[in-house]
C-alpha positions in Angstrom: 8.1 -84.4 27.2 11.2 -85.8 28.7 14.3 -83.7 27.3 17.9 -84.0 27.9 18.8 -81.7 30.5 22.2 -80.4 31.7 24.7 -83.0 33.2 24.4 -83.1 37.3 27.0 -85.1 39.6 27.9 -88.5 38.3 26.4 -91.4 40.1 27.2 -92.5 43.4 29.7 -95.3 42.9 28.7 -97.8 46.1 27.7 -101.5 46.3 24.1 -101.3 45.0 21.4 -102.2 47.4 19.0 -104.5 45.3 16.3 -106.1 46.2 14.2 -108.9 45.9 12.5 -108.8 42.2 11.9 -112.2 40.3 10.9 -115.7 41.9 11.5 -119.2 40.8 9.0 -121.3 42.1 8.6 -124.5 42.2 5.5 -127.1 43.1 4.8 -124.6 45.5 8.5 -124.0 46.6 10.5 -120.7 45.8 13.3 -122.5 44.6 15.1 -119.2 43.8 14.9 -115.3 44.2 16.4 -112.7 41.5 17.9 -110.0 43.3 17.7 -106.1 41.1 16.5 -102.5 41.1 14.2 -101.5 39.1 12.8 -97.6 38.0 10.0 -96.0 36.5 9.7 -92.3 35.1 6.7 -90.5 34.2 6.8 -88.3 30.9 8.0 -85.8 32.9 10.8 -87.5 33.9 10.2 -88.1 37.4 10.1 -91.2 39.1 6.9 -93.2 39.6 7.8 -96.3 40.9 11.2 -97.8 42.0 12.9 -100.8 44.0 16.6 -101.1 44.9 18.9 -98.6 44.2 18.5 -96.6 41.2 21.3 -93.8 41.7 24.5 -96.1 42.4 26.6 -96.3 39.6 26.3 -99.3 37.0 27.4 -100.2 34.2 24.7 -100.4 31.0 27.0 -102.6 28.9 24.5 -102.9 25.7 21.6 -100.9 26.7 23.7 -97.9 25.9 23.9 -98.7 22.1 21.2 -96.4 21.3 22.6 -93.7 23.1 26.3 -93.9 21.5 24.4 -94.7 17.9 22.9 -91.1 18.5 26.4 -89.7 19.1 27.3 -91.3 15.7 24.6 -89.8 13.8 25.5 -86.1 15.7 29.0 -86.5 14.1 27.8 -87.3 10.9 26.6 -90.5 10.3 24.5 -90.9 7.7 22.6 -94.2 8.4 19.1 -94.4 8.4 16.7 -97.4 8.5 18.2 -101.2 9.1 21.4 -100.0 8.9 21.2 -97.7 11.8 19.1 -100.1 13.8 22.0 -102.8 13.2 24.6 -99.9 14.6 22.6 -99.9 18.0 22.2 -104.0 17.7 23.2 -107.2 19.8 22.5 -109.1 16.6 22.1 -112.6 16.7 24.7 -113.1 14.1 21.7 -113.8 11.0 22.9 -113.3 7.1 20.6 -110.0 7.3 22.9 -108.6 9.9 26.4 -109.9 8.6 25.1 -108.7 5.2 24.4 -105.3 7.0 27.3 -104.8 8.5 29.3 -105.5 5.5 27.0 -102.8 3.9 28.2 -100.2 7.1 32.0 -100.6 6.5 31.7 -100.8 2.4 30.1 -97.6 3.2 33.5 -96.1 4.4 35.5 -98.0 2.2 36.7 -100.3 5.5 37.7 -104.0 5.3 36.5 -106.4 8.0 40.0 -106.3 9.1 39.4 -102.8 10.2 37.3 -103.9 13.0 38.3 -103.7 16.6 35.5 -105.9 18.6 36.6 -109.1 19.9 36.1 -112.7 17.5 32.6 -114.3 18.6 30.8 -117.0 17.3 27.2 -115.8 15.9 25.1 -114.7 19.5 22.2 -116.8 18.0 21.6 -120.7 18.5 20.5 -121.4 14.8 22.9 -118.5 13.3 25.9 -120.1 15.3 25.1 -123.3 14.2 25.0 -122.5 10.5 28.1 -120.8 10.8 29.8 -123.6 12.4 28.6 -126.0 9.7 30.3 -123.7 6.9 33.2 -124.2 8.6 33.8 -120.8 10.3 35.3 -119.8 13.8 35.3 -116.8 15.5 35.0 -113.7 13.9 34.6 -109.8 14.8 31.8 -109.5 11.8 30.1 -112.5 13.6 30.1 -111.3 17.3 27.3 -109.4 18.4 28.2 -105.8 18.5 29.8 -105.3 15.1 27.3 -103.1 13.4 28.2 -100.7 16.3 32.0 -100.9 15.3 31.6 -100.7 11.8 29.4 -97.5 12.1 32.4 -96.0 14.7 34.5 -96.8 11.8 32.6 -94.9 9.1 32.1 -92.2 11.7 36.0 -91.8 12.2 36.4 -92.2 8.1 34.1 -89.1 7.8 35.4 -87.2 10.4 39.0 -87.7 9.3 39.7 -89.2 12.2 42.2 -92.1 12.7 40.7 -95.4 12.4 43.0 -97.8 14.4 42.7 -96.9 17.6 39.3 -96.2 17.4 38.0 -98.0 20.8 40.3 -95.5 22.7 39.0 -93.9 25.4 40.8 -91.1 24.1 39.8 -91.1 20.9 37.9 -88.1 19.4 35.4 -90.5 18.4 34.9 -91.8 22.4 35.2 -88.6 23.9 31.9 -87.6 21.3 30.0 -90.6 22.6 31.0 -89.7 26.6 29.5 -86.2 25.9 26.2 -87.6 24.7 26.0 -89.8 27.7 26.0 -86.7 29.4 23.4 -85.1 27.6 20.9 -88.2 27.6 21.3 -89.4 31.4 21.8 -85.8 32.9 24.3 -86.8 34.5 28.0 -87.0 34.8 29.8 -90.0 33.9 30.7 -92.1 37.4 33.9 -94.3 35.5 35.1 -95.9 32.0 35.7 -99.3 31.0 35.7 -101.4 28.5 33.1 -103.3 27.0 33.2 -107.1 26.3 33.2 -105.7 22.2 36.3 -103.7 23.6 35.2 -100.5 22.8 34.4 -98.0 25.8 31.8 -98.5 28.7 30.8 -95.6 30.5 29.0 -95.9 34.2 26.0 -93.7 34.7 22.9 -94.9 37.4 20.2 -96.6 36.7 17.8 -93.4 36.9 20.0 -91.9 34.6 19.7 -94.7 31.8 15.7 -93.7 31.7 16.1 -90.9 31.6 18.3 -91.0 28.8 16.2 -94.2 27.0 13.0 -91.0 27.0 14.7 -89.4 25.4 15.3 -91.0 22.2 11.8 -91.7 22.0 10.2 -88.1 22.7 13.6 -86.1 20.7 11.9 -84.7 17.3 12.2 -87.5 14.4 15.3 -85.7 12.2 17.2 -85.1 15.6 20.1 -87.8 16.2 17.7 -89.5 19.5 15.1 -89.7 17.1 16.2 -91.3 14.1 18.0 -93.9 16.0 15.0 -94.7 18.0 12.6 -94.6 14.9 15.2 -96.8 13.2 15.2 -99.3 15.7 11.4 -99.5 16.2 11.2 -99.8 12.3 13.7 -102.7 12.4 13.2 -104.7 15.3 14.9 -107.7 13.9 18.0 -106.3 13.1 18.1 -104.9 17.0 18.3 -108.2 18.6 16.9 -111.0 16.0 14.6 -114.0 15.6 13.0 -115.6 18.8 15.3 -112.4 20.7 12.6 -110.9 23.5 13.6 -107.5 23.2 12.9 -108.1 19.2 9.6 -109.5 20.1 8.9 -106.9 22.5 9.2 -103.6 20.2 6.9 -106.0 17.7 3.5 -106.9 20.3 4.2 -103.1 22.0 3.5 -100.1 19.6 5.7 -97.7 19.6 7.9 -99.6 22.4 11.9 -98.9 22.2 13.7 -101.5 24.0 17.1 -102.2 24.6 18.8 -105.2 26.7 22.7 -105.5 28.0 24.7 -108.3 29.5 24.3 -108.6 33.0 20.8 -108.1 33.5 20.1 -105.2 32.0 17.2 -103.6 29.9 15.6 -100.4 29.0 12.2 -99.8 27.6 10.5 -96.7 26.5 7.0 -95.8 25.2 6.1 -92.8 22.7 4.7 -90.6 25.4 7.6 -90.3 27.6 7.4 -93.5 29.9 10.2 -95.3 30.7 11.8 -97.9 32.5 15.3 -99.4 33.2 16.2 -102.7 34.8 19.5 -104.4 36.4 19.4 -107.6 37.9 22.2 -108.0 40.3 23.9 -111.0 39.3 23.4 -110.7 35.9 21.1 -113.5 35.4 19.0 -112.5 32.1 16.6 -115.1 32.7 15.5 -111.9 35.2 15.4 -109.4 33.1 12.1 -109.4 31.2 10.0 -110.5 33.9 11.0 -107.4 35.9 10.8 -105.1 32.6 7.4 -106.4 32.0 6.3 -105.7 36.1 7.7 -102.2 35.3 6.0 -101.5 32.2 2.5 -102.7 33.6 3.1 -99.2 35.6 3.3 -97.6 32.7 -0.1 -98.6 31.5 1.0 -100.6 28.9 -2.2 -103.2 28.1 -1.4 -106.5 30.1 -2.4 -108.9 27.4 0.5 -107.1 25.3 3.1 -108.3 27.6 1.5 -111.7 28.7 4.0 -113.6 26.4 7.0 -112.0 28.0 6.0 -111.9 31.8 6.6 -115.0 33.0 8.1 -118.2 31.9 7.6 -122.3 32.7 9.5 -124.2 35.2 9.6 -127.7 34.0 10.0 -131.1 35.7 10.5 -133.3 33.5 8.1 -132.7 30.3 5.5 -131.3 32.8 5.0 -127.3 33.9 6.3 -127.9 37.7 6.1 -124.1 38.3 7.2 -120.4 36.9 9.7 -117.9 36.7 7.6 -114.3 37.5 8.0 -111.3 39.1 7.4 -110.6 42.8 4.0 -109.4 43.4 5.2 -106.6 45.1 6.2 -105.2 41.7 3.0 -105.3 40.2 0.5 -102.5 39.9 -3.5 -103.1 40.7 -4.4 -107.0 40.8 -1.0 -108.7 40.2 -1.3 -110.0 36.9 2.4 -110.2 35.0 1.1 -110.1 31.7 
């Protein structure tokens, strides 16, 4: 089992030496190449496979959800079920997760006005347009990562701590989420930031974010880890939403806990302890689940599980001109993506 262990040095913070991990091809052509690192960990929380650079310092942006959803819970947070999966979600901006994240701040007795995250249109194409079409703009209950701040401001209500400045790097409630970080990756944390919600983003390396992703799965189910990661395999909609791949993921792989970030970034974990974390370099998430599914063919997960999320279509025109799909190099035994 892959526990937390005690916080080592913080990451090395260097330019990140990626490598070569997705190709667009073409009729033939390799019209494009993905640049990332990739790692693998065993259930005993070594590594099995890597590429790139998997100890300089990054940045997980959403991947860490689940993570600073656990230090919620530790403090006092008493979501379980949907609700808890939504404050760990990139939702798509659906009525379920509106709806839910209403539900999170009536909870602490908060107005939508209490929220700190930055006004976004719905993250979804069909919930954006049906929110545009009722006449709505920008809002911080529409933008992605508002069941996160709600349940930082329920946290803070129970806690008697002060709502406003909540997103704070200060804040009691931030410096709660930095230590879990600690205790999840193993590691120090390499800077802080913040987010594109506003609230605080804390550097660990890419090794690290396995590490702590194994975590959650293999903690015991009442512990914080596990009753986040149980709630958001339960509720895979309200992670991400409809037509989402990390939705769809959790869904074809049982017992699968996944996790994606802006700028190219994913985690995935399996029941037993396996676990995988991805960062493309530029960002490009049209990247990222080709390169997650190379990673979790390593983990043994069964090929025909993963073969709608491998690869994708390069069209010319109305025809299939090509693919996007990982490098073979990635891919264990005969090369098959999924």
């Amino acid at each position: 089992m892959n526990t937390p262990i005690a916080p080592g040095p913080a990451a090395a913070v260097r330019r990140p030496a990626h490598v070569p991990l997705v190709a667009l091809e073409r009729a033939g052509i390799t019209e494009g190449v993905h640049h990332g690192s990739v790692v693998v960990l065993d259930p005993a929380g070594a590594v099995a496979w890597s590429a790139g650079d998997i100890d300089a310092a990054m940045y997980p942006r959403s991947a860490l959800k689940p993570v600073q959803a656990a230090a919620m819970v530790r403090a006092g947070l008493p979501l379980d079920g949907e609700l808890l999966a939504l404050a760990a979600a990139s939702h798509s901006g659906e009525p379920e997760h509106l709806a839910g994240a209403r539900r999170i701040l009536a909870l602490g007795g908060f107005a939508e006005d209490a929220l700190r995250n930055v006004p976004d249109l719905p993250y979804g194409e069909a919930a954006r347009a049906a929110w545009l079409r009722a006449g709505h703009g920008p809002s911080p209950l529409a933008q992605n990562c508002s069941g996160k701040h709600a349940a930082m401001l329920v946290t803070c209500g129970l806690n008697g701590w002060p709502a406003a400045d909540y997103p704070d790097p200060g804040h009691p409630l931030q410096r709660a989420v930095a230590a879990e970080v600690e205790r999840l990756t193993g590691e120090r944390i390499a800077a802080v930031t913040a987010d594109g919600c506003g609230a605080p983003l804390f550097s660990v390396s890419l090794r690290g974010l396995a590490r702590a992703a194994a975590a959650l799965v293999t903690a015991a189910p009442d512990s914080p880890e596990g009753r986040v990661a149980d709630a958001m395999r339960a509720h895979p909609g309200m992670v991400a939403g409809p037509g989402r791949d990390v939705t769809g993921l959790m869904r074809a792989v049982p017992g699968l806990l996944a996790k994606d970030g802006f700028e190219g970034v994913q985690i995935a974990a399996l029941p037993d302890g396996w676990a995988v974390a991805v960062k493309i370099a530029a960002g490009t998430d049209r990247a990222r689940m080709p390169a997650t599914v190379a990673a979790l063919l390593r983990c043994g997960v069964e090929p025909a599980l993963l073969a709608p999320f491998g690869t994708a279509p390069v069209y010319g025109g109305t025809e299939v001109v090509g693919r996007l799909a990982p490098l073979p190099e990635l891919l264990p035994g005969d090369g098959t993506p999924g």
